[in-house]
N, CA, C and O atoms as a Tinker XYZ file with bonds, in Angstrom:
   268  protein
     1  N    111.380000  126.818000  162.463000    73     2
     2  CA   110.705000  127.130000  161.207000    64     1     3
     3  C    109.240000  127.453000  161.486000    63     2     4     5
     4  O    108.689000  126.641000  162.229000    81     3
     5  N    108.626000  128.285000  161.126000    73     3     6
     6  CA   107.411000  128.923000  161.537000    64     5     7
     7  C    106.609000  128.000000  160.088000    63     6     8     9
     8  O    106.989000  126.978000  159.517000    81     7
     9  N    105.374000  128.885000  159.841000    73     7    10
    10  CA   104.638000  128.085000  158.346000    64     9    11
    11  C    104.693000  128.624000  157.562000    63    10    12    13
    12  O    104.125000  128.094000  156.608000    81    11
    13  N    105.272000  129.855000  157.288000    73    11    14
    14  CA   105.216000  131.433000  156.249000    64    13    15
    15  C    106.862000  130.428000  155.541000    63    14    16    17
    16  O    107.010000  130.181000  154.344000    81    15
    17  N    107.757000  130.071000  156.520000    73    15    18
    18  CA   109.032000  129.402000  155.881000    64    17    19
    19  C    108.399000  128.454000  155.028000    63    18    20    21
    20  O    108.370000  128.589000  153.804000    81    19
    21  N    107.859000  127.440000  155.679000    73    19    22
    22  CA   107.534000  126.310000  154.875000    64    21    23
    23  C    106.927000  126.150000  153.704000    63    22    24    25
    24  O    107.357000  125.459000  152.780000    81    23
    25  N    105.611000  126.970000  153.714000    73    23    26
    26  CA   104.848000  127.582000  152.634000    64    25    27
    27  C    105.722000  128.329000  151.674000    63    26    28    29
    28  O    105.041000  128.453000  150.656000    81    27
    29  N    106.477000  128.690000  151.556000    73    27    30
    30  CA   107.325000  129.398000  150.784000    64    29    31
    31  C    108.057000  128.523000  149.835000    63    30    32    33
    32  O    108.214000  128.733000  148.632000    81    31
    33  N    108.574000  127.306000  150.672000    73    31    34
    34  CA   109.615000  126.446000  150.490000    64    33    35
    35  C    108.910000  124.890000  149.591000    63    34    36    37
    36  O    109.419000  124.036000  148.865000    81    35
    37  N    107.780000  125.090000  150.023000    73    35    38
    38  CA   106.838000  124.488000  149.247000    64    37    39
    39  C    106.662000  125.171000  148.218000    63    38    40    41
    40  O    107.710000  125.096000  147.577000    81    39
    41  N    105.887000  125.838000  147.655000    73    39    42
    42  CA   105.696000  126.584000  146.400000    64    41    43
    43  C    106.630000  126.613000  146.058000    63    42    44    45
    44  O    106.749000  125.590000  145.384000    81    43
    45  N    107.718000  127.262000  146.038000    73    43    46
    46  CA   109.419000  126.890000  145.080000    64    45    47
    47  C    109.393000  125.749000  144.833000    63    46    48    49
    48  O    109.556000  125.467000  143.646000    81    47
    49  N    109.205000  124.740000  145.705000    73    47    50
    50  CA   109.893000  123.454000  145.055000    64    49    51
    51  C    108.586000  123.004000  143.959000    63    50    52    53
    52  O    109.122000  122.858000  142.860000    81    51
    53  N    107.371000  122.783000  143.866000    73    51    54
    54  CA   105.864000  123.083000  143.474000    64    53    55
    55  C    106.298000  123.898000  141.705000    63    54    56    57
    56  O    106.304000  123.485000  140.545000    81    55
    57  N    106.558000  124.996000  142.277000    73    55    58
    58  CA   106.513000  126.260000  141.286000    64    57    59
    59  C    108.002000  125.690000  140.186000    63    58    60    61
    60  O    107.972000  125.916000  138.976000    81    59
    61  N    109.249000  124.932000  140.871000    73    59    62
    62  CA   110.108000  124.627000  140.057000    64    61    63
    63  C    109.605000  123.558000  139.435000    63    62    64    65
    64  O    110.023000  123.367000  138.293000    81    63
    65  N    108.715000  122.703000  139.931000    73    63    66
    66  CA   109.237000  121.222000  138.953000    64    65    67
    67  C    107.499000  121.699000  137.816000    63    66    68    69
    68  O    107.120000  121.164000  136.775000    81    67
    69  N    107.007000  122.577000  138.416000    73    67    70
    70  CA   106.086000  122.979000  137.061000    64    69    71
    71  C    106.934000  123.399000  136.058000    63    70    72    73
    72  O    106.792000  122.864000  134.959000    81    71
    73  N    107.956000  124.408000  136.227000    73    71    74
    74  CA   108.633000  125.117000  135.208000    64    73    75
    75  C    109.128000  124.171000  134.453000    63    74    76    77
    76  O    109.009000  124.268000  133.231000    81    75
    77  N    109.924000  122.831000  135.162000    73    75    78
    78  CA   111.033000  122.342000  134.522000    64    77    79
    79  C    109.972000  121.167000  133.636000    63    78    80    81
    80  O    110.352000  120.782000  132.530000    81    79
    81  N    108.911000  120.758000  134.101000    73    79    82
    82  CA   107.703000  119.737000  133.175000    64    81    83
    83  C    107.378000  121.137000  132.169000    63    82    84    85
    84  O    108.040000  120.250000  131.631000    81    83
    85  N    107.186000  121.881000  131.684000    73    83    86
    86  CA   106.733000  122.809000  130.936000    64    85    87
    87  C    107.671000  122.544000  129.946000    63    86    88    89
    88  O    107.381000  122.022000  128.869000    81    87
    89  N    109.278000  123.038000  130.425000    73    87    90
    90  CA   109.776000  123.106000  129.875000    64    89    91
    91  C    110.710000  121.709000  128.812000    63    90    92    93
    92  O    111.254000  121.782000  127.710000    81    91
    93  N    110.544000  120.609000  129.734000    73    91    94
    94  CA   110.651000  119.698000  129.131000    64    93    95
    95  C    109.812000  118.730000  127.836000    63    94    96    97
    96  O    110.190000  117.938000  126.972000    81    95
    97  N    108.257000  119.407000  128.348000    73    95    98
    98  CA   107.042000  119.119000  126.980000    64    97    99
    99  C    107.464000  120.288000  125.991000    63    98   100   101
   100  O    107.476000  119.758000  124.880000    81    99
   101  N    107.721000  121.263000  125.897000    73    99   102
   102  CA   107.906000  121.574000  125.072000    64   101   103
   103  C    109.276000  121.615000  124.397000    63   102   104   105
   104  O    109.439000  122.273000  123.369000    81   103
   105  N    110.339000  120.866000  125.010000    73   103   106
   106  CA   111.501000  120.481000  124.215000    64   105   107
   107  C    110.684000  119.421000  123.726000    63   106   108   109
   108  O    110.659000  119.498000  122.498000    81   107
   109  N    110.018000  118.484000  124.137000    73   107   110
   110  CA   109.603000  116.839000  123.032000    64   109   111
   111  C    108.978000  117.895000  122.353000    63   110   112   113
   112  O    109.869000  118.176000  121.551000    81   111
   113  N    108.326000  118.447000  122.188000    73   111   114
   114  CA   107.199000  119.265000  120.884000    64   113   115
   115  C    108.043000  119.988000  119.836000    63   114   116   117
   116  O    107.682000  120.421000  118.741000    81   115
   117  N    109.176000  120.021000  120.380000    73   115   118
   118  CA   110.136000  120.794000  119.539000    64   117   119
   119  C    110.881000  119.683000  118.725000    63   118   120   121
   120  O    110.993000  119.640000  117.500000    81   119
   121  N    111.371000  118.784000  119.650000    73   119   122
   122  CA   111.815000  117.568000  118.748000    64   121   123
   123  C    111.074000  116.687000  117.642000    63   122   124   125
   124  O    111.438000  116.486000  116.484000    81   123
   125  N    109.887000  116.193000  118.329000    73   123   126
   126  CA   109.165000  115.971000  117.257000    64   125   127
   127  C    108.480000  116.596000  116.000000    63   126   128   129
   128  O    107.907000  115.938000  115.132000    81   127
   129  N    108.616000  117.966000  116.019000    73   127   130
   130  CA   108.580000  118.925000  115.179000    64   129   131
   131  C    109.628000  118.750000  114.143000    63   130   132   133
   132  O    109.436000  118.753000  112.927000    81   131
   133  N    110.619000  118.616000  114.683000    73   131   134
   134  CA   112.176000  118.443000  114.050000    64   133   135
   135  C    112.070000  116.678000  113.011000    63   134   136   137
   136  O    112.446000  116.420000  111.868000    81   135
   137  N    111.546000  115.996000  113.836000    73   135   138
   138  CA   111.447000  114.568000  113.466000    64   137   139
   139  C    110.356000  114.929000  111.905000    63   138   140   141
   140  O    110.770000  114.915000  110.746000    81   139
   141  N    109.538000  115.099000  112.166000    73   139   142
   142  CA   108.114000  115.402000  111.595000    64   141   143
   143  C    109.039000  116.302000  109.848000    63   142   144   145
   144  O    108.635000  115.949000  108.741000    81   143
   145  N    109.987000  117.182000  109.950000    73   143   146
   146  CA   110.326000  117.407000  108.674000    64   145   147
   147  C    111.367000  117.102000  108.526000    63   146   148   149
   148  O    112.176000  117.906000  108.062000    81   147
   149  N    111.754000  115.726000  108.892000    73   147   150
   150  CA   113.030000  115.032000  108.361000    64   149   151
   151  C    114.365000  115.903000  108.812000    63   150   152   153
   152  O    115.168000  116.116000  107.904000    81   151
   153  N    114.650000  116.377000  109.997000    73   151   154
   154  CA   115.726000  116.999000  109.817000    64   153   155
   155  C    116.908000  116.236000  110.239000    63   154   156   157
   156  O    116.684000  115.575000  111.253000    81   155
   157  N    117.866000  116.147000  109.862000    73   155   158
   158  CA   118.886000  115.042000  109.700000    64   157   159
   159  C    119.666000  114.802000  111.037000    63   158   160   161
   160  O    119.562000  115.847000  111.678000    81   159
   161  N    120.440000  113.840000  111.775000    73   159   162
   162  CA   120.984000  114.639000  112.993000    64   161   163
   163  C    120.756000  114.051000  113.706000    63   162   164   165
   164  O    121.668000  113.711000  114.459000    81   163
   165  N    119.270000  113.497000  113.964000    73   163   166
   166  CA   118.633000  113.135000  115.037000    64   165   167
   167  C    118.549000  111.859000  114.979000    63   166   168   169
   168  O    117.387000  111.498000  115.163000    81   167
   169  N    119.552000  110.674000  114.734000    73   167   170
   170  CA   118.628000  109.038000  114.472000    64   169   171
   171  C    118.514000  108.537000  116.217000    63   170   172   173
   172  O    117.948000  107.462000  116.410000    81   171
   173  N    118.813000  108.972000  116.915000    73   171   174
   174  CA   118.848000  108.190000  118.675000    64   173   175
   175  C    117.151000  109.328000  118.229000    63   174   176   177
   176  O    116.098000  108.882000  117.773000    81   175
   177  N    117.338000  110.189000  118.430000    73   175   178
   178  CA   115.773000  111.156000  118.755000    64   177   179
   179  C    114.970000  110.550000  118.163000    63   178   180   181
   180  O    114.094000  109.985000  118.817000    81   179
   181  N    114.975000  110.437000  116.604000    73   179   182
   182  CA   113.792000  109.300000  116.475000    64   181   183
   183  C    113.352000  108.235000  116.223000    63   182   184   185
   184  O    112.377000  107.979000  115.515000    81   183
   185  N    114.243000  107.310000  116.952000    73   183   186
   186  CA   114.359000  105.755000  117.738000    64   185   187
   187  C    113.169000  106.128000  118.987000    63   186   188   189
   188  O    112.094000  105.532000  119.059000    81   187
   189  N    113.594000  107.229000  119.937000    73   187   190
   190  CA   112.905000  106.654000  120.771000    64   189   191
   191  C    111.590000  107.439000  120.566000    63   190   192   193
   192  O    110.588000  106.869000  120.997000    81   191
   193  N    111.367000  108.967000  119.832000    73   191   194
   194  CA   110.371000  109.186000  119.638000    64   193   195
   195  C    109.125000  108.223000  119.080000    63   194   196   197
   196  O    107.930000  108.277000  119.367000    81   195
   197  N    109.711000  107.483000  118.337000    73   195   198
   198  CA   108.845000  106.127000  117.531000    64   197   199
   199  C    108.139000  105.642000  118.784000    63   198   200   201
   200  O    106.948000  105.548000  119.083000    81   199
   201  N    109.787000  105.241000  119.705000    73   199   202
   202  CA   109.036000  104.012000  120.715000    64   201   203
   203  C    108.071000  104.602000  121.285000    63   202   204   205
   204  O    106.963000  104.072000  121.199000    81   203
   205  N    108.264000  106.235000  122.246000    73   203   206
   206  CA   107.295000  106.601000  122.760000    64   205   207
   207  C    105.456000  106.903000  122.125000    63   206   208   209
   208  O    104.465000  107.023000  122.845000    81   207
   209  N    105.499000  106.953000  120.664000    73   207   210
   210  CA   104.420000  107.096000  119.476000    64   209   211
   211  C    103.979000  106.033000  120.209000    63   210   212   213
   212  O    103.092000  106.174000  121.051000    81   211
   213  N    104.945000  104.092000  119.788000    73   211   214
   214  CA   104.182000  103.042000  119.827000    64   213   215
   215  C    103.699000  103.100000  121.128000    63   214   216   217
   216  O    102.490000  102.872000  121.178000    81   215
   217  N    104.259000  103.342000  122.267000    73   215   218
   218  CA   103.914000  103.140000  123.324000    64   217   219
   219  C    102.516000  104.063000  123.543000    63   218   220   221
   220  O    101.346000  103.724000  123.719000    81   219
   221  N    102.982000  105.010000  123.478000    73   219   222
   222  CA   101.178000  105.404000  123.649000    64   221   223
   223  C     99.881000  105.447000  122.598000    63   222   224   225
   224  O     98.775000  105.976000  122.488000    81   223
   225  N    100.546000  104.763000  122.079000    73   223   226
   226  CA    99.848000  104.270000  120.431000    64   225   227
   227  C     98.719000  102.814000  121.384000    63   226   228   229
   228  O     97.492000  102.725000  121.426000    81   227
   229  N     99.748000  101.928000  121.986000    73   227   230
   230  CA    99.370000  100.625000  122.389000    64   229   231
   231  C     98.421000  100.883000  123.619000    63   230   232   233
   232  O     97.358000  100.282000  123.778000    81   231
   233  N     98.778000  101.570000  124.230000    73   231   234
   234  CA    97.837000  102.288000  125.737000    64   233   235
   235  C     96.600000  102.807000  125.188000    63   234   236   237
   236  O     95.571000  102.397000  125.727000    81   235
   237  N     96.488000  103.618000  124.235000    73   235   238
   238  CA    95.140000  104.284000  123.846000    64   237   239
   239  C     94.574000  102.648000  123.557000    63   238   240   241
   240  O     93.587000  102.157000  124.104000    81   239
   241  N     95.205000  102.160000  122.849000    73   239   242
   242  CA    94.567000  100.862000  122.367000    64   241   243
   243  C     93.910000   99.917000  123.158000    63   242   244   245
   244  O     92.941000   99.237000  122.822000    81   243
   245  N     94.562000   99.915000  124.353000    73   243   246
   246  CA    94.272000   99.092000  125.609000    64   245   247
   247  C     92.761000   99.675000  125.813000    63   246   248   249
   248  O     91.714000   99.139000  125.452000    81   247
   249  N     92.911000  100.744000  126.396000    73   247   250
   250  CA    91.527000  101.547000  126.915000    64   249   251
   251  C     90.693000  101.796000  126.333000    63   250   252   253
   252  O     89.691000  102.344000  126.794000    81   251
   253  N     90.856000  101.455000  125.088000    73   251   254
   254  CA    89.420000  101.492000  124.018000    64   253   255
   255  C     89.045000  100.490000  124.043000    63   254   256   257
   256  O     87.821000  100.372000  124.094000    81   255
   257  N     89.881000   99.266000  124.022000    73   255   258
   258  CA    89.282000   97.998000  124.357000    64   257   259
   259  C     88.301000   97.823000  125.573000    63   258   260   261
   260  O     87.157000   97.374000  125.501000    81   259
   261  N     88.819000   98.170000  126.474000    73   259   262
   262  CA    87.812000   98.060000  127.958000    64   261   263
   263  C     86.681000   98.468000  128.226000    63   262   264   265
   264  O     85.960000   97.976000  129.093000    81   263
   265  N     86.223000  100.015000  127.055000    73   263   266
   266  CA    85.383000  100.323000  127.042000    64   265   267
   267  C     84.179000   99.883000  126.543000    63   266   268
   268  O     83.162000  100.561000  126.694000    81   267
């Protein structure tokens, strides 16, 4: 394997898991969109959307404290 392979093989793997985090924030933005005007369908989606709200609801909370 020379470095032109590797470098290559890097960026794909780099260049995929950007695509697939892109694409996964904007499925939650889509869901919670969905949550946000009541659309019916979803009670597991917003169980945990809640939890994830509280959860970073409680973290902001933390770090304001410290400050």
């Amino acid at each position: 394997m020379n470095k032109a392979t590797v470098l290559k093989s890097v960026t794909a793997v780099v260049g995929a898991g950007v695509a697939i985090w892109l694409i996964i924030n904007e499925l939650i933005s889509v869901m919670e969109n969905l949550a946000a005007i009541s659309v019916p369908g979803f009670p597991r989606l917003s169980k945990l959307l809640e939890r994830l709200k509280n959860t970073v609801s409680k973290s902001k909370g933390d770090n304001a404290d410290e400050k």
